[in-house]
Structures are given as structure tokens and as C-alpha cells.
N, C-alpha and C positions, 0 to 999 in steps of 0.2 A: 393406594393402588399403584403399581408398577406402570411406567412408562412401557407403548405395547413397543415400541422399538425393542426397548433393554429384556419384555417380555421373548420377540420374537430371537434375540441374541442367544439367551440364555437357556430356551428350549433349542434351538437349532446346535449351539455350543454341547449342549447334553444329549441331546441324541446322538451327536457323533462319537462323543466319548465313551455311549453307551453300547455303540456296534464297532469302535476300535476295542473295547473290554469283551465284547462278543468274539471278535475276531482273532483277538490274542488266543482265548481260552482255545477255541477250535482248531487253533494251529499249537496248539499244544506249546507256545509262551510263558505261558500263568497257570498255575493249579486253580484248579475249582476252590477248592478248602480257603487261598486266601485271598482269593477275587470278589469273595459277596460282599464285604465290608464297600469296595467300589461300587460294585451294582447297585446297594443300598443307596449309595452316596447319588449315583446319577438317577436313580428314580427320585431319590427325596425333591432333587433338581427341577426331574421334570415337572412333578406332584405342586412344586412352589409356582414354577410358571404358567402352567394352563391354570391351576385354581388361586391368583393372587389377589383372592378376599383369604385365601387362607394366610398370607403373609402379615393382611390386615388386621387378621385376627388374634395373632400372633404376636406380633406388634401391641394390641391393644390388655392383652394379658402382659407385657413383661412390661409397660408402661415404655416404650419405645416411641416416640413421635415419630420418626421418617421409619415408613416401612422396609426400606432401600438398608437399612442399618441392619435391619432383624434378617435379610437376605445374607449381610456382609457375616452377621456372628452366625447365621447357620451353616454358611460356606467354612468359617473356621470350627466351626463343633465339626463337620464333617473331614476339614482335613485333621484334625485332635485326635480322634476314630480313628482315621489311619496310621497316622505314625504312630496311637499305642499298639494295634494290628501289627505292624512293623516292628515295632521294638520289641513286644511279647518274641515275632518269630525270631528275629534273629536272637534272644537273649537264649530260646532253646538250640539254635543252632550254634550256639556258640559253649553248650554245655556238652554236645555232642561230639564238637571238635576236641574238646576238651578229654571226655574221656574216650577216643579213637586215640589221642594222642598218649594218654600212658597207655593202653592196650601194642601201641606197636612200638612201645617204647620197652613193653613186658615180652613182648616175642622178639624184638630184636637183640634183647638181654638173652632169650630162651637159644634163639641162633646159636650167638656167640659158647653161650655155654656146649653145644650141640658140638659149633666146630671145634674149641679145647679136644674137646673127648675122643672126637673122631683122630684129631691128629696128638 
């Protein structure tokens, strides 16, 4: 069972984070499309702290002695989530810069040829 201090920390900690993610989105900060992976993350948060027999139980399936551990590795499966969320986007944004970049490198060719002819 979870200490209710580190209980009350870590629901209080996720709810905020949960209405800074709310509050981003609304001010038009964050797209929707890759904010749920968060929201996922800080429900899972708050889901672990109001019901921490579910941590216990948790705990009792991976053979984990301190429930506190199986809190620690699901905070890191949760940040693992994100940065592959992260790396997936940026790897397409960076496929995008990619081809923007010979597209204006083919009309800046096209220009050049354009001004020849003209002069």
C-alpha cells in the first residue's frame, strides 16, 4: 500500500498536470493529435493513486516486493510512451523538412532557369 502522504502528493501532482495539459490544449499550445499519449499518462497517474490496491496488485503479478518500485517503473513505461510519441513525430517532421527542402531547391533551380531566358 502506498504511503497516503506520497498518495495525496502524487494525485495533487497529477491533477495539475492534468489541467496544465487541459489548459495548454485550449490555448491552442499542443495539438490534440499528440497530447492524449499525456492525458493517458496523467490518468494512468491518477487511476494508480486513488486505487493503490491496484499498485498492490500489480506489484504482486510482476513479483515486485515494494509496491513504491512498480509506481517508479510505471512512471518510466509512461515516460518510454512519450519519447517514442516524440521521436515517431519528429522522425516525420523531419522527413517533411526533407522533402520541402529539394522541392525549393527544384524551383529555385526552375527561377534561375526562368531568369536566363527572360535576360
Amino acid at each position: 500500500m502506498l504511503d497516503k502522504q506520497l498518495q495525496i502528493i502524487l494525485f495533487t501532482a497529477s491533477l495539475c498536470f492534468l489541467i496544465y495539459i487541459i489548459a495548454m490544449v485550449r490555448n491552442k499550445n499542443l495539438e490534440l493529435r499528440y497530447v492524449l499519449i499525456w492525458l493517458f499518462s496523467g490518468l494512468g497517474l491518477i487511476v494508480i493513486t486513488i486505487l493503490p490496491g491496484a499498485i498492490d496488485f500489480i506489484a504482486g503479478l510482476l513479483h515486485i516486493q515494494e509496491p513504491v518500485n512498480t509506481l517508479f517503473m510505471s512512471i518510466i513505461f509512461f515516460l518510454i510512451m512519450i519519447i517514442f510519441s516524440i521521436t515517431r513525430v519528429l522522425s516525420k517532421n523531419f522527413r517533411l523538412v526533407s522533402v520541402l527542402t529539394q522541392e525549393l531547391g527544384i524551383v529555385k533551380l526552375e527561377l534561375e532557369k526562368i531568369k536566363r531566358t527572360i535576360n
